[in-house]
C-alpha positions in Angstrom: -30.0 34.9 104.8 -26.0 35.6 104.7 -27.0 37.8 108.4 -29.0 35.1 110.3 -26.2 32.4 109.3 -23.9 35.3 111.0 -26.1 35.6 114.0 -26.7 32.3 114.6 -23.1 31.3 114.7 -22.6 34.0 116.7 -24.9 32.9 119.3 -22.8 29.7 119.5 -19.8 31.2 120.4 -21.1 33.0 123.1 -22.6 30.0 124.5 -21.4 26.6 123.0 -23.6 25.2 125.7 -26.8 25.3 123.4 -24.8 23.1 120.3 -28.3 20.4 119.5 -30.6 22.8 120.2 -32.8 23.9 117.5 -32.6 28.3 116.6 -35.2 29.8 114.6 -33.9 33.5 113.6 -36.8 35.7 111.9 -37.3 39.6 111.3 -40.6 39.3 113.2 -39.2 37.0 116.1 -35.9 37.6 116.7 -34.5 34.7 118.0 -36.1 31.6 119.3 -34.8 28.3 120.5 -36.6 24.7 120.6 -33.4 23.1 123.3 -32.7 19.1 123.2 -34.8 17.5 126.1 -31.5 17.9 128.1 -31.3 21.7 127.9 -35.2 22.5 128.8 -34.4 23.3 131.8 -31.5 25.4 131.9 -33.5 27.6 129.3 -37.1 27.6 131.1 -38.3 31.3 130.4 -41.4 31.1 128.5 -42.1 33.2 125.4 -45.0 35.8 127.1 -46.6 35.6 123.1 -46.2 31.8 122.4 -48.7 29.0 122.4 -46.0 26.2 122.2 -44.6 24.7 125.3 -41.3 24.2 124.7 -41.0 27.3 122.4 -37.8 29.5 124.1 -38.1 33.1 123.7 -34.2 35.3 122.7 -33.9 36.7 126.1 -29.7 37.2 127.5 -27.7 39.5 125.9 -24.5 39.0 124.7 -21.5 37.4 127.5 -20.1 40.2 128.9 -16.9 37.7 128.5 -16.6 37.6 125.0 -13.5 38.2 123.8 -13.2 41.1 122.0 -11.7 39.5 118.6 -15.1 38.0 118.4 -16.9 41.7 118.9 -14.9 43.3 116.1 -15.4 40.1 113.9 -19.2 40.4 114.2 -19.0 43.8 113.5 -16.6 43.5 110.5 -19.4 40.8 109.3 -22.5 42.6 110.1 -21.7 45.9 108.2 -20.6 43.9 105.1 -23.7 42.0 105.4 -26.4 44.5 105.6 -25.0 47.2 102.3 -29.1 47.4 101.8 -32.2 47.9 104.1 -35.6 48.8 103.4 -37.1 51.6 104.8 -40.3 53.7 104.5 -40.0 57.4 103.5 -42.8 60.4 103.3 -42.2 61.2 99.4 -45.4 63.3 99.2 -48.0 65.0 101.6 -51.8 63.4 101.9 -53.7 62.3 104.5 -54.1 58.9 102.5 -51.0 57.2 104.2 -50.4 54.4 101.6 -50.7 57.2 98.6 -47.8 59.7 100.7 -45.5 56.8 101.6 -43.0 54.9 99.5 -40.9 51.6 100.2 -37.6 51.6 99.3 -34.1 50.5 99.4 -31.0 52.3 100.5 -27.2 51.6 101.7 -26.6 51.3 105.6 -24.1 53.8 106.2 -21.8 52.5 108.4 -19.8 52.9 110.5 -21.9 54.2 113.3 -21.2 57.1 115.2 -19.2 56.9 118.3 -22.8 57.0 120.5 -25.2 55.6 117.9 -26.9 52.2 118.1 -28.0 50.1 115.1 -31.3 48.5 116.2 -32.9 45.7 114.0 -36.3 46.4 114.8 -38.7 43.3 115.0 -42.4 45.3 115.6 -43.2 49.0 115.0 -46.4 50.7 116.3 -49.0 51.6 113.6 -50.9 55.2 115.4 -53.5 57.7 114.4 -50.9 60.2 114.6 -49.1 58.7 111.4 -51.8 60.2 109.2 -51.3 63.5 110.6 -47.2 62.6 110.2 -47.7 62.0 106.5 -50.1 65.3 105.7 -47.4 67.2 107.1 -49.1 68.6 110.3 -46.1 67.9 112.5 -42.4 69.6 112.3 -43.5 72.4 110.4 -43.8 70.2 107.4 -40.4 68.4 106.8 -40.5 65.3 105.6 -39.0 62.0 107.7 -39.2 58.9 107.9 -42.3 57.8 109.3 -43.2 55.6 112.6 -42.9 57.0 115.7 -42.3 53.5 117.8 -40.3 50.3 117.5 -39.0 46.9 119.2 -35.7 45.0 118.8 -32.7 43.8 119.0 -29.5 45.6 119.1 -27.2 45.0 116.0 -24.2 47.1 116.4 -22.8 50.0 118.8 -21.2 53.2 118.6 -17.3 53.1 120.2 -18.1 55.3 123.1 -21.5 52.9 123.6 -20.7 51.5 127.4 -23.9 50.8 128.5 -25.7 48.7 126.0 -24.5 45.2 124.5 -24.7 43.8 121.0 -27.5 41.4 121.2 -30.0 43.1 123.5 -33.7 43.5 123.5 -34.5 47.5 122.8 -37.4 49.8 122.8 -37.3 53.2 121.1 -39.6 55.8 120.8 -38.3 58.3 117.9 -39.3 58.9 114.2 -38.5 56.5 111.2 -39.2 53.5 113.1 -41.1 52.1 109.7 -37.7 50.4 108.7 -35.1 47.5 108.7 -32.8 48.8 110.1 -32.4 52.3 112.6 -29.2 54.1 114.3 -30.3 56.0 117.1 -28.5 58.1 120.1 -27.9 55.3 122.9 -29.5 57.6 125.4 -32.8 56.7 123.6 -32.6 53.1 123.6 -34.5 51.5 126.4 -33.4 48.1 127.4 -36.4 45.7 127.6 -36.5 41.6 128.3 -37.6 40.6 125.1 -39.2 42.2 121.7 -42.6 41.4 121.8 -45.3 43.3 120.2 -47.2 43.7 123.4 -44.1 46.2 124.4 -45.0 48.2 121.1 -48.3 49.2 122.9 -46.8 50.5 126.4 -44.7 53.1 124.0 -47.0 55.8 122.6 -50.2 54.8 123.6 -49.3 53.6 127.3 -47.3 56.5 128.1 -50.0 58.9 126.7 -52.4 57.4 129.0 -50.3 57.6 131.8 -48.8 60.8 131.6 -52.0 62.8 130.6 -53.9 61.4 133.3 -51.2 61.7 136.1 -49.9 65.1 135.2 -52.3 66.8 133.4 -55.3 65.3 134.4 -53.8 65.4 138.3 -56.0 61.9 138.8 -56.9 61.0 142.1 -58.8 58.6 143.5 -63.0 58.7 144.1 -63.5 60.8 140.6 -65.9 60.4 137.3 -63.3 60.2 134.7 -64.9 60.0 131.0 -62.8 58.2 128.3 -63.6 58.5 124.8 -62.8 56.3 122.0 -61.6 54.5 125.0 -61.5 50.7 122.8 -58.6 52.1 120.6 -55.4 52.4 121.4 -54.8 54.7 124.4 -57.9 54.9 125.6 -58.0 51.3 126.5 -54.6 52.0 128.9 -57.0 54.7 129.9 -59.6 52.9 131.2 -57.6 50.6 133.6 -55.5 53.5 135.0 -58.2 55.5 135.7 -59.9 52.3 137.4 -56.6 51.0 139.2 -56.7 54.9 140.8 -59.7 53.7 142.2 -62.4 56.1 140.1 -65.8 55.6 137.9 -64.7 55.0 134.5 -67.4 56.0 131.5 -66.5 54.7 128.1 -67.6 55.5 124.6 -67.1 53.3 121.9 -68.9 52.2 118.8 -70.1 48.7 118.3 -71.0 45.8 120.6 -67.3 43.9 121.0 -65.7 47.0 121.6 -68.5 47.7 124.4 -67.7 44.2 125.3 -64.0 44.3 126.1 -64.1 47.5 128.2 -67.0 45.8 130.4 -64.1 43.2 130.7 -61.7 45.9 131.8 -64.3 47.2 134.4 -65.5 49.9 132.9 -68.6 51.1 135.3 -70.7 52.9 132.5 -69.9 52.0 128.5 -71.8 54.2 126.0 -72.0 52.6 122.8 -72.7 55.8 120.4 -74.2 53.1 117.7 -77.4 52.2 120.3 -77.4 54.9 122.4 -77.1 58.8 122.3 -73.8 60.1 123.8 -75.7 63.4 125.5 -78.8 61.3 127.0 -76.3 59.0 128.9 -74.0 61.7 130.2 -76.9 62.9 132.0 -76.7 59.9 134.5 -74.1 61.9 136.0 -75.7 65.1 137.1 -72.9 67.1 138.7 -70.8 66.2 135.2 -67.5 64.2 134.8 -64.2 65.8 136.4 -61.9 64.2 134.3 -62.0 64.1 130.5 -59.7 61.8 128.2 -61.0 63.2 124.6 -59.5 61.6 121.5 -62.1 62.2 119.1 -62.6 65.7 119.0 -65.3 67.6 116.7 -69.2 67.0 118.1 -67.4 64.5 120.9 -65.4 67.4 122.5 -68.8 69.6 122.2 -70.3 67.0 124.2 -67.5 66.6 127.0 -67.5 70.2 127.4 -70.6 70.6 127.9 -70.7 67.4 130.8 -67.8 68.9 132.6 -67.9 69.5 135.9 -67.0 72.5 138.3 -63.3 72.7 138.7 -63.0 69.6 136.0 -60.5 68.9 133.3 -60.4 68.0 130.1 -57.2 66.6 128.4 -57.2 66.3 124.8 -55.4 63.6 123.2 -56.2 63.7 119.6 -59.0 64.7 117.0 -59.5 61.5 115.2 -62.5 62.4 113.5 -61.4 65.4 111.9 -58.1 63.6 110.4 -59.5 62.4 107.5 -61.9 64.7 106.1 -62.3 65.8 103.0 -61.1 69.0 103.7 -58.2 67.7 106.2 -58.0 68.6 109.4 -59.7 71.7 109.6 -59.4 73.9 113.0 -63.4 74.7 114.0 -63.9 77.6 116.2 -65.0 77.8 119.2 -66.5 81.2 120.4 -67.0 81.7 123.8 -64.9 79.0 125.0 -63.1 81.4 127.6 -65.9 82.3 129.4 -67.7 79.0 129.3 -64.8 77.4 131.1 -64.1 80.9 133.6 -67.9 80.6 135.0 -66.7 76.7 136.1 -63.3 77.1 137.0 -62.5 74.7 134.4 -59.7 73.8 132.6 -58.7 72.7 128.8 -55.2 70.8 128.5 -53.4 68.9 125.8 -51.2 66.0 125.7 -48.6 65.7 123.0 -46.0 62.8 123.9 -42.9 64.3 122.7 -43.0 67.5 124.8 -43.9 65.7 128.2 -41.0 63.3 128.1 
């Protein structure tokens, strides 16, 4: 409570201007103004995730003109303020998320380093991959703080931080984004124009999309490109890339609304695996798919293999139907493979995020 009085009369000395309007300061929102009838149109961007008409997304960053006894004020404030935030840490390995994760409560140590920035975040991403984060299948099994993405608004910077202003919507992709509260290098803070959740989903799951396809999947126009799972996350970005590139799409999903939405996003073929079998409907394309976007892994990647075509590829993304089992996530073998994919000329890449960017 004491840190949104702080922030609100903060935002008051920066601009006195907006004195009568009404400011609504929340962890999930940020900031958000309802102006006097006088001031609507001075502050006329409209919130891209409201439903209210006069509802005024937090958009400017901080005056570049205020004075610097103000700046260290603030500061002096803020880090007396904030002596606790919550945070999420990996206290135990499972594949059962809510069973390896705790929720707890720890000092802010402050100051920051000379080119840290202390983002409050608004929205982090939820992924598959945070399963696989909390059985300890990535860095060699150390344990951090989980959540790989985040949106919100910068709280604090580093002394040697030029660049960046207090105030300012930010994106960051980095691990222990479950949390109040993150310092992280200002060379990973990406600047956006406000933190709304639909940001969040450009992060991992758009950048996946695009890079694998682009790079690894060296997508052109005039192909068959199969996507699967492509109603989840990444595969939905998927989909419309591989359509905007001017290609067929084919889709499989499970379940009629899912098989719904990616009709909506154009989607030429959708195989829902629920009403129809996966193997039968990939033999509408006789001369096989030449690009593959495989998320699911196990029997699906079986299946994609085998409707490859000549010189095709097939990127994996993830095996989210081997994540969970009851053994875990059990590497099957594959006999053979080498000389399946010689006598085509094809090819078998993977996409994992943090080692393309």
């Amino acid at each position: 409570m004491h840190l949104c009085v702080f922030l609100g009369a903060f935002e008051l000395i920066t601009d006195e201007s907006r004195a009568g309007s009404c400011l609504w300061i929340s962890n999930r929102r940020g900031m958000v103004y309802w102006p006097i009838p006088s001031e609507e149109a001075k502050y006329s961007l409209r919130s891209s995730t409201s439903s209210r008409s006069n509802k005024i997304s937090f958009q400017a960053p901080l005056s570049s003109q205020l004075p610097q006894n103000f700046k260290k004020l603030f500061y002096k404030i803020l880090t007396s303020a904030l002596s606790l935030f919550v945070f999420s840490v990996v206290h135990t390995w499972s594949q059962n998320f809510r069973d390896a994760t705790h929720i707890i409560s720890a000092p802010l140590r402050l100051p920051l380093e000379s080119d840290q920035v202390l983002l409050k975040v608004i929205y982090a991403g939820v992924n598959a991959g945070d399963v696989n984060f909390s059985a300890g299948r990535y860095f060699q099994g150390t344990k951090k703080d989980p959540g790989f993405e985040a949106v919100g608004i910068i709280a604090a910077i580093g002394d040697s931080v030029r660049n960046l202003e207090v105030g300012t919507p930010a994106a960051v992709m980095t691990i222990g984004c479950y949390a109040e509260f993150m310092k992280v290098p200002s060379k990973q803070i990406l600047p956006i124009p406000r933190p709304d959740p639909e940001v969040v989903a450009l992060l991992t799951s758009g950048l996946t999309a695009s890079i694998a396809l682009e790079e690894l999947g060296q997508m052109k126009s005039g192909k068959v490109v199969l996507v699967t799972a492509a109603a989840g996350g990444t595969g939905q970005f998927a989909v419309q890339l591989a359509k905007l590139a001017g290609n067929k799409v084919v889709a499989t999903c499970g379940g009629k609304e899912k098989a719904r939405l990616l009709k909506e996003f154009g989607v030429d073929r959708v195989i829902d695996y629920k009403t129809e079998d996966i193997k039968t409907a990939l033999k509408e394309f006789p001369k096989g798919v030449d690009i593959v976007y495989e998320c699911v892994g196990g029997n699906m990647f079986d299946l994609c293999l085998d409707a490859l075509a000549i010189r095709g590829r097939l990127i994996v993304i993830g095996m989210i139907s081997q994540y969970q089992g009851k053994d875990g996530w059990k590497p099957l073998n594959y006999p053979g493979l080498v000389e399946k994919l010689l006598a085509k000329s094809q090819t078998v890449v993977s996409s994992w995020l943090n080692l393309l960017l």
